[in-house]
C-alpha positions, -999 to 999 in steps of 0.1 A, spaced: -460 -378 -206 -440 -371 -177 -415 -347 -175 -381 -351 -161 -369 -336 -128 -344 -312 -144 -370 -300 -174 -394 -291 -147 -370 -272 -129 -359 -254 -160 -392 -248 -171 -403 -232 -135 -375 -211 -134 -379 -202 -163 -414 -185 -152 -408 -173 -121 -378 -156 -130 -369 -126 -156 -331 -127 -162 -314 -107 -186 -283 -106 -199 -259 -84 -213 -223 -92 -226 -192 -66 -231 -162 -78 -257 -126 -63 -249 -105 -51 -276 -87 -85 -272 -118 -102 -279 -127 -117 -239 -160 -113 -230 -176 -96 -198 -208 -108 -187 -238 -89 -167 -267 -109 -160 -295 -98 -132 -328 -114 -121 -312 -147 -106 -294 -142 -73 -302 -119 -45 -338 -106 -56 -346 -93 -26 -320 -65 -31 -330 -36 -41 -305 -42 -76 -281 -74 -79 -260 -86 -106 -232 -112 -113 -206 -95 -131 -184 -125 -151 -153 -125 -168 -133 -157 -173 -139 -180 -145 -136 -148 -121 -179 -141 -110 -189 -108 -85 -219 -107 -73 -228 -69 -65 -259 -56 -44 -271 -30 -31 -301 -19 -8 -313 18 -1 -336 25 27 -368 43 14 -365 72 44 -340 90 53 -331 96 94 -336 123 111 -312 154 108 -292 139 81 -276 164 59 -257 140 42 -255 106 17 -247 81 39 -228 51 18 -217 21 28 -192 -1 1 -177 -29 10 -155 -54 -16 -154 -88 -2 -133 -120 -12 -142 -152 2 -115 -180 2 -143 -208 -13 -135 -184 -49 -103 -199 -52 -110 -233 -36 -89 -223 -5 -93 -220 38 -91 -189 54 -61 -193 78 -63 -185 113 -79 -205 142 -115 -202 133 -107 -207 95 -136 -185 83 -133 -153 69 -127 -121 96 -121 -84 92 -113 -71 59 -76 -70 49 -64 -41 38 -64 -54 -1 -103 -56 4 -102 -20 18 -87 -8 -11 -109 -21 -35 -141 -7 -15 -127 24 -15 -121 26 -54 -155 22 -57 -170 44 -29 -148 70 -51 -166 70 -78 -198 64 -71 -204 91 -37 -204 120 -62 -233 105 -85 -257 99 -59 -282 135 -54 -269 162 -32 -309 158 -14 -307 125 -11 -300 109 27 -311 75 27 -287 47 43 -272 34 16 -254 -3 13 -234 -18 -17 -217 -52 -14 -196 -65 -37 -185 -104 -33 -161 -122 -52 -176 -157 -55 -157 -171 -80 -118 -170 -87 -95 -178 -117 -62 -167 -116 -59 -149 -146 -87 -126 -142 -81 -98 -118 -112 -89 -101 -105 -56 -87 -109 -43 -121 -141 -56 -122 -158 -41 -88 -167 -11 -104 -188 -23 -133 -205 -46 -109 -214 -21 -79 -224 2 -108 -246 -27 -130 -267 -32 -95 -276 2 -92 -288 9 -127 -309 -22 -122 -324 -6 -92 -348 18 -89 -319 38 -61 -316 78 -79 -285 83 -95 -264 96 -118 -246 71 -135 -239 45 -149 -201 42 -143 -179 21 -146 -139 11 -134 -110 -5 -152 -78 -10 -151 -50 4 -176 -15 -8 -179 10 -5 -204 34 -33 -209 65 -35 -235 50 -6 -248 19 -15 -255 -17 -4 -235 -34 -35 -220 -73 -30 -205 -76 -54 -176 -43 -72 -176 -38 -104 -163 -14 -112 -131 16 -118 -151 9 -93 -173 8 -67 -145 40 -79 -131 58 -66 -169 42 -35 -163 53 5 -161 23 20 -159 -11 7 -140 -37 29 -136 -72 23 -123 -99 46 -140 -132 52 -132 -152 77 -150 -193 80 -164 -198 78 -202 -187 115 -205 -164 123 -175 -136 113 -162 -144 100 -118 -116 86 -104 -75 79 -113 -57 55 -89 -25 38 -97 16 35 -99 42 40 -128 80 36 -135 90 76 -137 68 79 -165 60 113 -185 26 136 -173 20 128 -216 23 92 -209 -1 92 -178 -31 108 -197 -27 86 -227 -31 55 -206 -63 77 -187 -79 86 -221 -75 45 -234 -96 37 -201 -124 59 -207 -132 45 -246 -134 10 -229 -154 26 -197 -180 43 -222 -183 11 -236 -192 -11 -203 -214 27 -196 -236 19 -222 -244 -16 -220 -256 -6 -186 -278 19 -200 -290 -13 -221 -295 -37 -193 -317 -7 -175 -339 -3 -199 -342 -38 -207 -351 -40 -168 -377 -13 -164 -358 9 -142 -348 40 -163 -375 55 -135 -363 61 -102 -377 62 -68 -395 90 -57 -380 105 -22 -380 139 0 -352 139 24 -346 174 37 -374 204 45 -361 235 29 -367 271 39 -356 294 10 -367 326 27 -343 316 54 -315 302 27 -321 337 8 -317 354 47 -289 337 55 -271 345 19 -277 379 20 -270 392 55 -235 371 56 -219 366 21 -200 405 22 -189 391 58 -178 360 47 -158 372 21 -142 396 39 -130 370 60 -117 350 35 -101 378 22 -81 382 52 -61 358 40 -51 337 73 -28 313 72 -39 300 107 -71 280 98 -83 278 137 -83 319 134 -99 317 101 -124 289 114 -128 309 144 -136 345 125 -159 322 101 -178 308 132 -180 341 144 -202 355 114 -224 327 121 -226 338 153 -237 375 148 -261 363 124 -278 340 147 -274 368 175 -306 384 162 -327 364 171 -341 354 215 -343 325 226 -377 319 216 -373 321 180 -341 305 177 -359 273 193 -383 279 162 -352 278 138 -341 245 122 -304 249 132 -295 220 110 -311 241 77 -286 276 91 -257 253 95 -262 236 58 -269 274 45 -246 290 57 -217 266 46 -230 274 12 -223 309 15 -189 304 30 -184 278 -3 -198 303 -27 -174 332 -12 -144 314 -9 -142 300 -44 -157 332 -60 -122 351 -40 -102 319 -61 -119 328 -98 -121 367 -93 -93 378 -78 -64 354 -78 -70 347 -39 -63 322 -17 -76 318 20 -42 318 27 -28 347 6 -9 322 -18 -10 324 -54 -27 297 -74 4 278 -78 25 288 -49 34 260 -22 34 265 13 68 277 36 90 239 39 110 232 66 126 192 68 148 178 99 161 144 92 181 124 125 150 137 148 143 101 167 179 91 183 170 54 184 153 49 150 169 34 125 160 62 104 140 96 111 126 128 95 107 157 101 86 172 69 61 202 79 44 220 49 26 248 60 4 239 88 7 194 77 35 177 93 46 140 94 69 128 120 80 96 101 106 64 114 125 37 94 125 4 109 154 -21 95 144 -58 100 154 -93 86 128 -117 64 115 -129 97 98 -92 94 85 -96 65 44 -95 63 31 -126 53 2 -124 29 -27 -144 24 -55 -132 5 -76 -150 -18 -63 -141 -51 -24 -136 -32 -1 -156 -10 38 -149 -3 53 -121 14 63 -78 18 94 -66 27 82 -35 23 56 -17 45 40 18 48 17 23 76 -2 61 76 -15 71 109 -36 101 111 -45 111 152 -74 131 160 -52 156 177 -38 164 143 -68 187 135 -72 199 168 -104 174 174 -112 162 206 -121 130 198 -107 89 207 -90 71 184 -109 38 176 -82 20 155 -69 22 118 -97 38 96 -103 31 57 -85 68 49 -56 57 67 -51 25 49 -60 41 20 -35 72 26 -6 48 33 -11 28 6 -3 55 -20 27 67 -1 36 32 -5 31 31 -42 53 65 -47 83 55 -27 87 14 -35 99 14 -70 128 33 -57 142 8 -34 171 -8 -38 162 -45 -50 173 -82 -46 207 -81 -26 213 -43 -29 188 -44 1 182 -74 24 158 -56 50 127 -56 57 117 -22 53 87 -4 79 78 32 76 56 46 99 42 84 90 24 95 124 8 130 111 10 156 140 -6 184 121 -30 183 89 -43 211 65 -43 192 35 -21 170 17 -8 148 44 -3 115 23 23 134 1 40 148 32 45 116 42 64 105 12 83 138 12 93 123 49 96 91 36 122 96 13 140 121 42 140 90 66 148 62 44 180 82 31 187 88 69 188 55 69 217 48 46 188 27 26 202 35 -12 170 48 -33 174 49 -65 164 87 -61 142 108 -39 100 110 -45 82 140 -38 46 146 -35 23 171 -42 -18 179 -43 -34 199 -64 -67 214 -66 -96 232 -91 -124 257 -87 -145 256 -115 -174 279 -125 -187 284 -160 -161 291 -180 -137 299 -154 -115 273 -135 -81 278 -113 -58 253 -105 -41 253 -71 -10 238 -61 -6 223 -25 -42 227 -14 -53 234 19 -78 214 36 -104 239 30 -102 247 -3 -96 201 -7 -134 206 8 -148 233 -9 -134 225 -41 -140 205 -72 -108 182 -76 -85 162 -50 -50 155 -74 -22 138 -54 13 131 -83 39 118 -66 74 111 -83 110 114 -90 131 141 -111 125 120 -138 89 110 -139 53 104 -119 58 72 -93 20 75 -81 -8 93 -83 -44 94 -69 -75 119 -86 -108 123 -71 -131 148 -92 -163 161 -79 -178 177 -110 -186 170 -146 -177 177 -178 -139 182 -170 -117 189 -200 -83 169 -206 -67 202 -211 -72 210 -171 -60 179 -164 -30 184 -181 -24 217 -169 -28 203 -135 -1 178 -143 24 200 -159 17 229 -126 18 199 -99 53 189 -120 70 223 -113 58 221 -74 67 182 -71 103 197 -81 108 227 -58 96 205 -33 125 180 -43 147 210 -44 140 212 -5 140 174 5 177 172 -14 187 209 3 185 185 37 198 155 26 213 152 -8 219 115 -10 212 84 14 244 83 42 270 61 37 263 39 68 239 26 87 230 39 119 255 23 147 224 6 164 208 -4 132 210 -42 124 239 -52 100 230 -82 78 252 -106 57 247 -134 32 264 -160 24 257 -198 3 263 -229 21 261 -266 -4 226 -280 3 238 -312 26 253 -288 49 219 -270 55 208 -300 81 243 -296 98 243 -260 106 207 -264 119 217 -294 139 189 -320 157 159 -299 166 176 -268 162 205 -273 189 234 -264 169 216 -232 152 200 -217 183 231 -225 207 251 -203 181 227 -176 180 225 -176 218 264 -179 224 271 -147 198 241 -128 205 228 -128 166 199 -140 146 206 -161 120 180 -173 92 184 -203 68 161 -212 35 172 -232 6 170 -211 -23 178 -227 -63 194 -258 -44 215 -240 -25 216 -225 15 207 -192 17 225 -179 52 220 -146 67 232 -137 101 220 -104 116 233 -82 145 239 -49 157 278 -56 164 304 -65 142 323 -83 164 289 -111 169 288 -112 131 323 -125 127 321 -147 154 290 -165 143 303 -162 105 336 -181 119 310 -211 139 287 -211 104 317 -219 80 337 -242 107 300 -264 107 299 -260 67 335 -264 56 343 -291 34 379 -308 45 406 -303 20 437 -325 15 470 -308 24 451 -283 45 470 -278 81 440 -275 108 441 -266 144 425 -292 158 414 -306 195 421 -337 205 391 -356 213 399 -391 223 431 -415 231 429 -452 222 458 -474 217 464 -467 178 463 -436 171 440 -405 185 406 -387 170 414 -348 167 381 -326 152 397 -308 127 362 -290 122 328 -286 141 312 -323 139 342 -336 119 368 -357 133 400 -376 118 424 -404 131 457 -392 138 475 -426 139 498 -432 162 524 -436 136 516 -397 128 527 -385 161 561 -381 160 589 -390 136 600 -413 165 584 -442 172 563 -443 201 545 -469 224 520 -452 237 498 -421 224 495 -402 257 534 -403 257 526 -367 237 491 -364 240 461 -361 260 426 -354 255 418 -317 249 450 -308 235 451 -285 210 473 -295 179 483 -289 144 477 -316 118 471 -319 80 448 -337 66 468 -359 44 439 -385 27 401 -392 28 393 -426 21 364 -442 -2 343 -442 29 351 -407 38 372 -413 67 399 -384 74 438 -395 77 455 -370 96 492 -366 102 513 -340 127 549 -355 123 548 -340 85 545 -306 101 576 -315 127 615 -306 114 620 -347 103 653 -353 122 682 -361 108 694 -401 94 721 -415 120 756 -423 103 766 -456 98 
């Protein structure tokens, strides 16, 4: 018997390949699929994450050596959306898909987060993990799937590390917690939180709320992690079920304790001393660290130092200078600085600083400062968006730049980097729920932050300056945001939480805590956490200490600028609406354009028309008052709709034997008979009139086919009846 085409193909897969599958059910009862062993088996792990219609397809490839004189994991994570998910063409001119936008950028980072600090501190091996949306729905959201995916492929990979994670998204609407909302769902919602952790600890927090509570904010962390253990485990299942709870063997780096044990030993009472110093210049304190380095290595001739493996005394000795620096933290109270664990840094603010902005601030924090500008536009500003999953537009942007000359590094600038995009997109978060919304603002909003010094915590100095420059603006927030980042040493039982951390201790320590928000409540907030086993009872302590410096930084924002000014700046564009009927729309614009653009040109405005709930939407934009009214008086001339018994100056516009045509209104002309002249009867029209005179008349009827009867005698004394 012969088999069918399809059976054989079933069969042979079947025997060539191994797939397994593993499914995860929400609280909510939707399903989450993992299945490996059918795509991409040349990878060294690969799995199609499904949920819905929404499908990932996650790999990842390490390369079984490390390179030469790499002292560190070098990871590569990129999220990718192609338009064929959602049955759509990438726009442009070559309609395929180009650089990453920055949605994709946001989502690689999320999960280059949470998986860097899993990976061995020995191993070095180039490192790539790809994460492709292939398949869209619109109610899935697949940004809270990229975790679970990126993590899946590794576990099915024989790549060392410590996982399994996973990543999901928390938000809480009408009250109620909701894991992996849906679009529309999202929209509802005051709190949205994306959460990564392992099965025991808490990774990664990213996300924005509505003022919410520090209280609120960990319940909504804590609901994540049950459904994160969860996807954790079946992980652990689809691993073993794999073969691959062994991982590869490697040996990436040549150690030389008796040189690690030298190098401890002969510098740690040196280091610390330095760090005890307590600088608050770090170039001196870099420079007097450097300098122990120096004496240590000052030892040795020439000869033996070319025997020394410079890359082992540089890795060494940034251990010791680690180990001394949070030992001063956890023994005596210490900061490199000389601040106390929860002081914040000398504040000084300047708003007004950039005369031709639209809106300007100055915010330096220690040795971090933002220079930061408000630009006013119109809708024709607005960013238009068109991602795979997202089309329509931003009146709203944040754009973080972060020089090398703001850390002193001699170095060229090769564009926008993921940290910046990433950096500007929390400022973003902290300060949009406090704009003004609908009519109360109808700009297009652009800040830019340009950081011109940075020792830690330059994303919240730029919403501190953000809120400076947008009330120097006159834009009317809501209220002010500040931001602050806080930090944790941890050892053993010990632990200290700092407030406003340095750059330093952001390196040497175990916890990178950005809150950003209001008098009220957290706006934003971003949490990277580099070791395990961290209680919820340091997290709240971090939250209630980085509450009490987000206000006394407030207290200094509002000491500058206490509420937005009253007025726009005089060169900053003034903008009013108004609503035209529907059938005039065509008329203002005129035959390709002519009417519209001559007015713009003639009054020196812009003016932008869109038919909104069957209406016309009219807003005319310009620096000057005076071009305002003049267009506003050309718009609702064009769009006026002639009343009976009005009186309208009108021009004459032709002479013929009956009567005269007068425009009483741009594009609108009546017949002023000649019976309607005078009260005395006349022969011939241009016995009062000629063309381009400018007279009085009143419209005095329309007729069924819309014709307009105009009369001036009615507006003449009528003389008197001669006697008999």
């Amino acid at each position: 018997m012969q088999l069918h085409k399809k059976e054989i193909s079933k069969s042979f897969r079947q025997k060539e390949m191994k797939i397994v599958t593993k499914e995860i059910t929400l609280a909510d009862g939707r399903v989450i699929t993992i299945e490996t062993g059918k795509l991409a088996k040349q990878a060294d792990g690969a799995v199609v994450v499904k949920m819905g219609d929404t499908m990932l397809l996650a790999t990842v490839v390490s390369a079984k050596q490390a390179k030469e004189n790499v002292d560190f994991m070098p990871l590569s994570v990129d999220y990718k959306e192609n338009y064929s998910a959602a049955g759509r063409f990438p726009g442009g001119f070559l309609r395929r898909e180009g650089r990453p936008q920055d949605s994709e950028i946001l989502v690689s980072r999320l999960i280059d987060r949470a998986l860097r600090p899993l990976f061995p501190a020995d191993y070095h091996a180039d490192t790539f993990v790809t994460v492709s949306l292939i398949s869209a729905d619109k109610n899935t959201m697949p940004d809270a799937l990229a975790g679970l995916a990126a993590s899946a492929a590794l576990a099915v990979s024989d790549i060392p590390f410590k996982g399994p994670i996973s990543e999901c998204r928390a938000a809480r609407v009408e009250g109620k917690f909701i894991i992996n909302p849906t679009y529309a769902e999202l929209a509802l919602a005051d709190i949205d939180i994306m959460v990564a952790a392992t099965i025991d600890n808490i990774l990664m927090v990213e996300g924005e709320m509505k003022e919410v509570s520090e209280a609120e904010m960990l319940e909504a962390i804590k609901l994540a992690h049950e459904t994160i253990k969860i996807q954790c485990q079946a992980q652990i299942e689809l691993m073993q079920e794999v073969g691959k709870t062994e991982k590869r063997k490697y040996s990436h780096e040549n150690n030389d304790e008796a040189l690690r044990e030298k190098i401890q030993k002969e510098t740690y009472d040196k280091v610390y001393a330095v760090a005890r110093k307590c600088q608050a210049d770090k170039h001196a304190r870099h420079d007097d660290f450097e300098a122990v380095k120096e004496e240590f290595l000052a030892q040795y001739s020439d000869e033996e130092l070319a025997e020394i493996d410079m890359t082992l005394v540089g890795v060494y000795y940034h251990d010791v200078e680690k180990d001394a620096v949070r030992n001063l933290i956890l023994n005596e109270g210490l900061r490199l600085d000389g601040r106390k664990t929860d002081e914040i840094r000398p504040i000084w603010c300047e708003i007004d600083y950039l005369p031709t902005a639209h809106g300007s601030a100055v915010f330096t924090r220690g040795e971090t400062q933002s220079l930061t500008s408000v630009t006013l536009g119109t809708k024709l500003d607005n960013k238009l968006i068109d991602e795979v999953m997202r089309q329509g537009k931003d009146n709203f942007l944040l754009h973080y730049n972060f020089p090398p000359f703001s850390t002193g590094d001699a170095r060229p600038s090769r564009g926008t980097s993921r940290r910046e995009v990433g950096h500007g997109n929390l400022a973003l978060r902290a300060l949009k729920g406090m704009l003004p919304s609908g009519d109360d603002n109808p700009y297009s909003i652009r800040i830019v932050s340009d950081i011109l010094e940075s020792n830690g915590s330059s994303s919240m100095a730029t919403v501190c300056a953000g809120t400076l420059a947008l009330m120097d603006a006159g834009i009317k927030i809501k209220k002010p945001v500040s931001g602050i980042a806080m930090g944790l040493i941890t050892k053993g039982d010990k632990f200290a939480v700092l407030s406003d951390i340095l750059g330093d201790e952001d390196h040497l320590g175990d916890m990178d805590f950005k809150v950003t928000g209001t008098r009220d409540g957290i706006t934003a907030t971003q949490m990277d956490i580099k070791v395990d086993g961290l209680p919820y009872e340091v997290l709240a302590q971090a939250l209630e200490q980085a509450k009490a410096g987000r206000l006394h930084i407030l207290k200094k924002i509002t000491d500058t600028i206490s509420e937005p000014k009253a007025d726009f700046k005089e060169h900053a564009p003034r903008v009013v609406k108004l609503t035209i009927p529907k059938d005039c729309i065509g008329a203002l614009i005129g035959p390709g354009g002519k009417i519209i653009q001559e007015i713009q040109a003639s009054t020196g405005t812009t003016i932008i028309i869109e038919e909104v709930d069957n209406q016309g939407r009219v807003e005319v934009v310009a620096t000057s008052k005076d071009a305002i009214d003049a267009a506003l008086a050309r718009i609702k001339g064009i769009v006026a709709v002639p009343d009976i018994g009005e009186v309208y100056k009108g021009k004459v516009k032709a002479i013929v034997a009956f009567g005269a045509f007068v425009e009483i209104l741009p594009g609108k002309e009546g017949l002023l008979h000649i019976s309607e002249i005078e009260w005395r009867r006349l022969d011939k029209v241009d016995e009062v009139l000629k063309e381009g005179d400018e007279i009085e008349v009143k419209l005095i009827d329309i007729d069924k086919a819309g014709k307009l009867k105009l009369s001036r005698k009615v507006l003449l004394p009528r003389p008197p009846k001669k006697q008999d």
